[in-house]
Backbone as CSV, one residue per row, in Angstrom:
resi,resn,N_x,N_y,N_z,CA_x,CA_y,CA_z,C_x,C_y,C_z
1,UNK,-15.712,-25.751,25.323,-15.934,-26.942,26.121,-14.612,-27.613,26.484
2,UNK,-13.784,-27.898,25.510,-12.369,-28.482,26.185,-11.334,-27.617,26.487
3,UNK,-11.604,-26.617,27.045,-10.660,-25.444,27.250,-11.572,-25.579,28.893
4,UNK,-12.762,-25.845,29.341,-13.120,-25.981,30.494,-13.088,-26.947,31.312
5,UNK,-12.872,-28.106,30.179,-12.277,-29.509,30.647,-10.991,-29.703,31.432
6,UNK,-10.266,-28.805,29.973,-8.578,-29.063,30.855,-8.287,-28.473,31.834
7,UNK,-9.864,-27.010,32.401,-9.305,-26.227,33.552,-9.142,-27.505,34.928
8,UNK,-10.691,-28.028,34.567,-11.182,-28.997,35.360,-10.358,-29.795,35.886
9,UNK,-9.597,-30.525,35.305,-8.611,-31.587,34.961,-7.205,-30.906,35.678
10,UNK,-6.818,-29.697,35.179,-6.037,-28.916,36.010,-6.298,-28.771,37.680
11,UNK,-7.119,-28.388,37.683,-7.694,-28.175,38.872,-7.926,-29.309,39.808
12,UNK,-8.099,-30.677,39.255,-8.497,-31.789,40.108,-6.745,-32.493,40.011
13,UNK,-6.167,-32.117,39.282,-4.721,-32.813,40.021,-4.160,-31.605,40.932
14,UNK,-4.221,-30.311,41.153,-3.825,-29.939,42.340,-4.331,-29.959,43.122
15,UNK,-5.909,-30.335,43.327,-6.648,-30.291,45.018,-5.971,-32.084,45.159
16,UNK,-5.353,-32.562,44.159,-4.814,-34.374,44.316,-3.635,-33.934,45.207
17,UNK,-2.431,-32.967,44.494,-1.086,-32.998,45.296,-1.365,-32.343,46.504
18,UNK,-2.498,-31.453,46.824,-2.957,-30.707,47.733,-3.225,-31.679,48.899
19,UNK,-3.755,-32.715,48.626,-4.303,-33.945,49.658,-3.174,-34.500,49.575
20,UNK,-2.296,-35.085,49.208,-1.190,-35.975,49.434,-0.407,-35.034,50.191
21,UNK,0.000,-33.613,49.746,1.235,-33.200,50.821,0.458,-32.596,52.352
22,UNK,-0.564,-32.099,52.113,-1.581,-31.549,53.273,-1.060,-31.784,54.867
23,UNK,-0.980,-33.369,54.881,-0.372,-34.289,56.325,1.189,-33.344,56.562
24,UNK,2.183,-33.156,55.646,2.884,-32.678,55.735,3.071,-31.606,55.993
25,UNK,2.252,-30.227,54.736,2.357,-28.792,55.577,1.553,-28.361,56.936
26,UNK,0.332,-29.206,57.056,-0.271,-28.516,58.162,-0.118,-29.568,59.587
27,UNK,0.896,-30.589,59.701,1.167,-30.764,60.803,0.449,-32.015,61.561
28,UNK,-0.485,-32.863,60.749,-1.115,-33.620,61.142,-1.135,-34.811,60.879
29,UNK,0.478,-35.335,61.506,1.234,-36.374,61.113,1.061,-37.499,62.287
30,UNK,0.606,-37.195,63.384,0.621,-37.660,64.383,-0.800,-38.342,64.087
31,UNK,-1.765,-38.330,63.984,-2.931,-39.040,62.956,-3.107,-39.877,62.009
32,UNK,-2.118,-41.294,62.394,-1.910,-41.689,61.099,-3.166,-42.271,60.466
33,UNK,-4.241,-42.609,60.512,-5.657,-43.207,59.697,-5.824,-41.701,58.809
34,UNK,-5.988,-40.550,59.352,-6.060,-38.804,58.447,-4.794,-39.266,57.823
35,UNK,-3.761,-39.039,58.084,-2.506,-38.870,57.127,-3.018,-39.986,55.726
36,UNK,-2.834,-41.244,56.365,-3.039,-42.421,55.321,-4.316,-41.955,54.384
37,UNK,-4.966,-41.261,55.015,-6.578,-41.254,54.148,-6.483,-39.979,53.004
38,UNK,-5.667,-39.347,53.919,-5.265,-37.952,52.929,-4.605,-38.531,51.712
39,UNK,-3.240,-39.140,52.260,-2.348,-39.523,50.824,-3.318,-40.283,49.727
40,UNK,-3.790,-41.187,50.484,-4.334,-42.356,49.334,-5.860,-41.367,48.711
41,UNK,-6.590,-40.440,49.282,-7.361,-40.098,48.498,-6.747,-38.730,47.323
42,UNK,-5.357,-38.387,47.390,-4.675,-37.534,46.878,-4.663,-38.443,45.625
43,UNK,-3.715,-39.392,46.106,-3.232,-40.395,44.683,-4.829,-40.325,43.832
44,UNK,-5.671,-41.003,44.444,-6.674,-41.556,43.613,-7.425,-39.951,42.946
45,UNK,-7.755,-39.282,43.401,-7.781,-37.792,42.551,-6.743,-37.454,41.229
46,UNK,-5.582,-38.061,41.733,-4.692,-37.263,40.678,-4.598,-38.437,39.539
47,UNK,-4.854,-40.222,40.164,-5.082,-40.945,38.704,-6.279,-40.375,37.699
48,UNK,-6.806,-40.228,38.913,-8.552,-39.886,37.771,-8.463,-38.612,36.884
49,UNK,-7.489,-37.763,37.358,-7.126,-36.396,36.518,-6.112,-36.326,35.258
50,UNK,-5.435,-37.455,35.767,-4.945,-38.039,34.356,-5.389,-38.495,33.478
51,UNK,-5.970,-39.670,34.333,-6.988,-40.807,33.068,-7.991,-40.350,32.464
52,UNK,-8.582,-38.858,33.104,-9.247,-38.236,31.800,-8.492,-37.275,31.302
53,UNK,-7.180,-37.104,31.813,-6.446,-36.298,30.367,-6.051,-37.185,29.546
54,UNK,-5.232,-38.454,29.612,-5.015,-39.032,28.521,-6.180,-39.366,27.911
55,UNK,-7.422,-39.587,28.075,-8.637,-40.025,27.507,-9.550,-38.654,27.062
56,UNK,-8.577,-37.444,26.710,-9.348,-36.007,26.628,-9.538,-36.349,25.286
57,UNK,-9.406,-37.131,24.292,-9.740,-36.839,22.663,-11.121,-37.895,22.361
58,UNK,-10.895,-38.550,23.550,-12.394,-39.363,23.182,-13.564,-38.294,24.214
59,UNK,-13.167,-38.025,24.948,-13.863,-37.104,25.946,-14.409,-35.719,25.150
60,UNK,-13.487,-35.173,24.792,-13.688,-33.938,24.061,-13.545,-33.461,22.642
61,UNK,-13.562,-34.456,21.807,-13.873,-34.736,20.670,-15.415,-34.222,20.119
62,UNK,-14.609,-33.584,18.714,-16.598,-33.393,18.257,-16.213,-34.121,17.574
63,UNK,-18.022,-34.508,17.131,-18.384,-35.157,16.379,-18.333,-34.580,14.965
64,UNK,-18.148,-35.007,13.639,-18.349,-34.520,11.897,-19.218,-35.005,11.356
65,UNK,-19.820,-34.293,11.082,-21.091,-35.052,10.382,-21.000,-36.024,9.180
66,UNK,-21.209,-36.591,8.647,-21.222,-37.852,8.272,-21.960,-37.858,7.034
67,UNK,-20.481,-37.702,5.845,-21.905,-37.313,4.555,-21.538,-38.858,3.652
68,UNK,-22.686,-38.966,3.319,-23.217,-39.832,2.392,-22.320,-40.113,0.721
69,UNK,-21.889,-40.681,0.058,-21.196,-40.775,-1.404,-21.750,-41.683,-1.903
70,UNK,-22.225,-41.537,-2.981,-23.001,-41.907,-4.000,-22.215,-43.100,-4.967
């Protein structure tokens, strides 16, 4: 399970830098509302790919069962 997480997490910060540089490799700079919409939905992909990596031990944490002492 957290070995599919971090692919996840991997994977959602490069489709992030993928949208931020995009305007740049494919030429569609002359568009600025697309350009602007690209960058800013890049950024906000790649916070959210962080903020659940730094938050991966509450995320992907097991649980221990919980014994009882007398």
């Amino acid at each position: 399970m957290a070995k599919t997480l971090i692919g996840w997490m991997i994977f959602q910060i490069l489709v992030g830098i993928w949208l931020f540089i995009s305007p740049f490799v494919l030429g569609f700079r002359e568009t600025r509302s697309a350009d602007i919409n690209s960058m800013v939905f890049g950024v906000v992909v790649i916070l959210i790919a962080l903020g659940m990596s730094l938050f991966s031990e509450t995320v992907c944490a097991t649980e221990h069962p919980v014994t009882k002492t007398s």
